[in-house]
N, C-alpha and C positions, 0 to 999 in steps of 0.2 A: 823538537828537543835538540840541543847542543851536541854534538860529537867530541870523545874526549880527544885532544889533540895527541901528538908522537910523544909531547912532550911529559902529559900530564896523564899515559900507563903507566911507566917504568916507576914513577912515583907512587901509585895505586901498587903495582910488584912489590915494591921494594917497602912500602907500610905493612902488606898484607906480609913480606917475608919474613919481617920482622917479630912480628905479633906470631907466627904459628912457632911452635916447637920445633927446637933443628931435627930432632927422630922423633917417631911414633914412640919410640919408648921413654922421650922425656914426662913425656906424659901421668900425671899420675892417677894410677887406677879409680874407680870410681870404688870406694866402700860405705854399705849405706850404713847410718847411722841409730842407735838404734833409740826409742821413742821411751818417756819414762812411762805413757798410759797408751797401749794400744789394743786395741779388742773389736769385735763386730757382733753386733745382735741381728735378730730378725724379728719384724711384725707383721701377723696374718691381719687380716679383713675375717670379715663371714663370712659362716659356711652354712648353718642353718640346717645341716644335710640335702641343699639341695642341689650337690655336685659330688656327691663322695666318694666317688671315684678318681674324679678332680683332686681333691682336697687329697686323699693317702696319697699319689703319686706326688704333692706339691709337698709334703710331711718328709716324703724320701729324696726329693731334692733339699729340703732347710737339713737333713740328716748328713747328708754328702758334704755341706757347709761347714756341719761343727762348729755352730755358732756358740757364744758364750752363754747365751740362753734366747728360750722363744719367747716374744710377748703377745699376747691374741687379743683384739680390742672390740671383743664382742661380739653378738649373737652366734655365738658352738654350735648349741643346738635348735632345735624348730622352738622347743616351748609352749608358752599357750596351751598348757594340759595341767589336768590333775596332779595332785603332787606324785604317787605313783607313775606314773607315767613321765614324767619330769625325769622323776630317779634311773626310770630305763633308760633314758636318752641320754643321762649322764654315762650312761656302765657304757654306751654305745659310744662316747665321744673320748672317752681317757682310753678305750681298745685303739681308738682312729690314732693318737697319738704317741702311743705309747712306744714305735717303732723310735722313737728320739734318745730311746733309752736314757743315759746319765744325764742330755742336757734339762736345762731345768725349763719348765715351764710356767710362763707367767699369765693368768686368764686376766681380763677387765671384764665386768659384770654388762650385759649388755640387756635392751628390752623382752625379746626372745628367752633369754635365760633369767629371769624374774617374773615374768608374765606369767600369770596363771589364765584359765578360761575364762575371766572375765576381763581380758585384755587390760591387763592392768597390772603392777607391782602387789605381790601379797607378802606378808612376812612369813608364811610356812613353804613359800615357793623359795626367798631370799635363803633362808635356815636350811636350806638345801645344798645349794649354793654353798653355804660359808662353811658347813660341816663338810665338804667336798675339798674346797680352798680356800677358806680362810675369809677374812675381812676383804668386803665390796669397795673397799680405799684403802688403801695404804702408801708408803713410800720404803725406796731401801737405795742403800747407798755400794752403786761398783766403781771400782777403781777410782776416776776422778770425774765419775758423772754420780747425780742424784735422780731416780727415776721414781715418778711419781702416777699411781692410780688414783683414777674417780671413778664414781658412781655416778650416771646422769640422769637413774631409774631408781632409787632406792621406792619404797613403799610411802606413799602421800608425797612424794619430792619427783612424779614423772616429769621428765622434760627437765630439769633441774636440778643445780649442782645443790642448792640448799644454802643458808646461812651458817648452820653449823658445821660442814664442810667446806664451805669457804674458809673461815673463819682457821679451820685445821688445815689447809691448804696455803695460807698466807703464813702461818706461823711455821711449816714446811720451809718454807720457799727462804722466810726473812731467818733462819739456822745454819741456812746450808752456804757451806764454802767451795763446793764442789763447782770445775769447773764448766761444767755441762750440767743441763737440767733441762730433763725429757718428762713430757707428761701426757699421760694417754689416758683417753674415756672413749665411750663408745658413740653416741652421738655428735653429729658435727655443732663445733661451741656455737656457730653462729645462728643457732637453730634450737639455741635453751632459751628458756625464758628470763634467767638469767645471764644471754648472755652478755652486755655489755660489763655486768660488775665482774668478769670472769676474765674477760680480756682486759681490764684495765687494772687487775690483779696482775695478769701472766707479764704483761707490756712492765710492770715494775721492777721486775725480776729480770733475771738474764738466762731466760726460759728459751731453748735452741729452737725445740722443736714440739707441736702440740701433734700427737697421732689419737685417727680416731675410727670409725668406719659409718655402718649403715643406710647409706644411701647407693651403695653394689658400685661403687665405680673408683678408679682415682683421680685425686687433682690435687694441686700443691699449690700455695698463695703464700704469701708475706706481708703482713698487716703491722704494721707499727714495729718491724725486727723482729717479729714472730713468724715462724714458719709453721704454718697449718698443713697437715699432710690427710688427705682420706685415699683410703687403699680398702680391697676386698681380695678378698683369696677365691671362695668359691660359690659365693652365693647368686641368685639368679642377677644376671648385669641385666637393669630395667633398659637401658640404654645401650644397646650391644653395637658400638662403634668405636672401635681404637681409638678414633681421632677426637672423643671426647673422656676417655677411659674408661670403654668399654669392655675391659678383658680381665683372663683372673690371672692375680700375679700376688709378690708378696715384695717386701722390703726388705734390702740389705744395707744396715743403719754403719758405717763404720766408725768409731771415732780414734785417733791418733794425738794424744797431748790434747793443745787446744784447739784443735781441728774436729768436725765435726760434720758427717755427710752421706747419702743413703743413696741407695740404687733400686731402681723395681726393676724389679725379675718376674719375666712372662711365666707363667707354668710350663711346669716341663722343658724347660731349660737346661737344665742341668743334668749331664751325662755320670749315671757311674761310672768308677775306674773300670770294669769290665765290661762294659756296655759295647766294644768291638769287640768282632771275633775276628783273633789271630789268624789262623786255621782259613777260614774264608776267603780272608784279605790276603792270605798267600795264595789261594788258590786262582783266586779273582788276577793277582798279577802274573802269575804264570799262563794265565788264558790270554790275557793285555802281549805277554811275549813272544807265545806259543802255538797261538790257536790255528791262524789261517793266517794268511800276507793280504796286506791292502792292496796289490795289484797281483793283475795275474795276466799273461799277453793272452788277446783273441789269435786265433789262428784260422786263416780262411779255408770255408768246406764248400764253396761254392759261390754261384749268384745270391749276395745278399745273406749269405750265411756264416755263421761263426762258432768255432767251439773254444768253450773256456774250462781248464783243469786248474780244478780248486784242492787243493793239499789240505784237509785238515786231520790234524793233530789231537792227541789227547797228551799236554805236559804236564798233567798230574796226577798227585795220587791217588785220585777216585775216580770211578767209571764212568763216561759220563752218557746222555744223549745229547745228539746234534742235531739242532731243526734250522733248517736251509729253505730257503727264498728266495725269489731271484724280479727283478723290476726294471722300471728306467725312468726318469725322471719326467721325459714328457711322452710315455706310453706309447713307445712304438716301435719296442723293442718286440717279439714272441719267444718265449722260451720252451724248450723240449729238455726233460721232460715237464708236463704243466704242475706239477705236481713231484715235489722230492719227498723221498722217506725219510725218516728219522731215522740218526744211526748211532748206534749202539759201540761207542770206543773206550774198551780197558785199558787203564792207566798206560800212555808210554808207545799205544799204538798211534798208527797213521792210514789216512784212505786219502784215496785220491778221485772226486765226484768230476763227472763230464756233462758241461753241459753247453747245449746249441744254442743259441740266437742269432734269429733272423730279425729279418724285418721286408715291406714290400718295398719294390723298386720307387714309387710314387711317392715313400713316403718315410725320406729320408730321414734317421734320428740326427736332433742336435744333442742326441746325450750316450754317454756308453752303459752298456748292461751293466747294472752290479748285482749282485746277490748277497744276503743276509746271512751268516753262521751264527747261531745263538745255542746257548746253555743258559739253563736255569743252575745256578751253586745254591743250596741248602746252610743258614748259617746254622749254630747250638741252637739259636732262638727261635728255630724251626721258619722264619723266612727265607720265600725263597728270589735271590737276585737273579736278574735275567745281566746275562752277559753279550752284548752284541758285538761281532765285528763285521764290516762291511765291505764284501773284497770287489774292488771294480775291474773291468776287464778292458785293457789297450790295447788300438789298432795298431 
């Protein structure tokens, strides 16, 4: 490659001098501007109850969000039972949620939640459902998106979206002026028996995103300007490998004007605001300043012998115990004593431990003795951190 000549830097100086502002203060402030539609939703996957432990902790991260509302695309609960029994699984899945308090909750009717014991959509299973929330399709209009539910289980139409919900689904679609247009069913479309007249529906429209779930994993494609999204929050992953999306997560949908675009979020991601403890992490740095010094001088006791005085401290304001250890790196150090106690320092005291290290004439160390000082701190959350510092001793 060419070298630039004497001639042709001060050129390159003198362009770049020009182009930069003569002070940092010519500059003008960055103010961001503010958007006429901006909002973010979230969408679960299944949960089926077969992670519920999962699922509430992932209910309290969408909570920490304070998203504009939740949409869930299917299978809540297990299903496949009596209508009785249906109905308990409902009282059990609006408690599981209910922690969202004012945001609103949007369900898509999924197999699991129509299915009665004969594996199959019933209409007294459905009428469960719809007296709980409402119509197994619907649409409703936020800001400057249209957001649209299916049914892809209704009773005589499994696997399929139907004629007559197409049919309502096109007439949806050819009304709306909004600029975004989201639509979610539970089964993945390519996998209805209708699905070619569904995508060649959605592909006419200026349809962003199709969300769906039940197959427990995620994956995202683009078929003809359509974005197909399958996501699951807690339900059994058949395929439990990250690198095919094998994990439970949920969707953070954001849209901004005519921008539009989502994020998966692993479970348990998301820290409460209290989720550290103050208190600890002061304590924890006052041990970091306070505790023992990283070195400390050997002072000779003999042939092959050494003793090291270790200072340790208590700078805080709880009591603490001290457990000391002492080693070398390629084991050929001996320490006296072989065995140290635990020691007991109220706030603000000091001791000062003595210990020997030898080693045999034959069998010279290429390392120096260190020893271990460690405290266990206590958070509110009742774990407990081990704090180590590791003091070495020089010849």
């Amino acid at each position: 490659m060419p070298t630039l000549s004497r001639l042709h830097v001060p050129a390159l100086v003198l362009a770049w001098a020009l182009a930069w502002p003569a002070t940092a203060g010519d500059a003008a402030p960055v103010v961001p501007k503010p958007a006429r539609h901006e909002f973010h939703f979230v969408v679960l996957g299944d949960s089926q109850f077969n992670d519920p432990a999962t699922f509430n902790r992932m209910i309290d991260d969408v909570r920490h969000l304070n998203p504009a509302f939740v949409i869930q695309v299917g299978d809540m609960i297990d299903g496949y039972a009596e209508p009785g029994e249906i109905s308990a699984q409902w009282q059990r899945f609006r408690s599981q949620v209910a922690p969202l308090g004012q945001i609103p909750f949007v369900p898509v009717p999924g197999n699991h939640d129509l299915y009665g014991p004969e594996r199959r959509a019933e209409p007294e299973i459905e009428a469960i459902y719809r007296g709980l929330w409402g119509p197994t399709y619907r649409s409703f209009d936020y800001r400057n998106a249209r957001f649209i539910v299916l049914n892809s289980d209704a009773p005589g139409a499994e696997r399929r979206i139907g004629e007559a919900q197409l049919a309502w689904l096109e007439a949806r679609l050819a009304e709306s002026t909004a600029e975004h247009v989201f639509v979610f069913l539970h089964r993945p479309p390519a996998t209805l028996d209708d699905a070619a007249a569904l995508h060649a529906l959605l592909r006419r429209f200026p349809v962003r995103f199709v969300f769906y779930g039940h197959q427990h994993h995620y994956h995202y494609l683009q078929r003809d300007g359509v974005r197909y999204v399958m996501t699951n929050a807690a339900a059994d992953n058949v395929v439990p490998y990250p690198e095919v999306g094998g994990y439970d997560h949920f969707l953070l949908v954001t849209v901004r004007d005519g921008d539009a675009g989502f994020a998966v979020v692993h479970a348990d991601a998301i820290e409460p605001p209290d989720s550290a403890d103050a208190e600890a992490n002061q304590v924890l740095f006052a041990l970091w300043r306070g505790l023992a010094p990283e070195q400390v001088a050997l002072a000779g006791a003999g042939p092959q012998r050494w003793t090291m005085d270790l200072p340790i401290a208590n700078p805080t304001g709880r009591p603490l115990t001290v457990y000391l250890s002492c080693a070398s790196a390629d084991d050929r150090w001996r320490f006296e004593p072989a065995a140290l106690p635990a020691l007991a320092l109220a706030p603000g005291a000091q001791q000062t431990v003595r210990v020997t290290a030898a080693h045999d004439a034959d069998r010279v160390p290429e390392s120096e003795p260190a020893c271990s000082v460690q405290v266990l701190v206590q958070t509110r959350f009742g774990a407990w951190l081990p704090f180590t510092r590791t003091v070495t001793g020089h010849r």
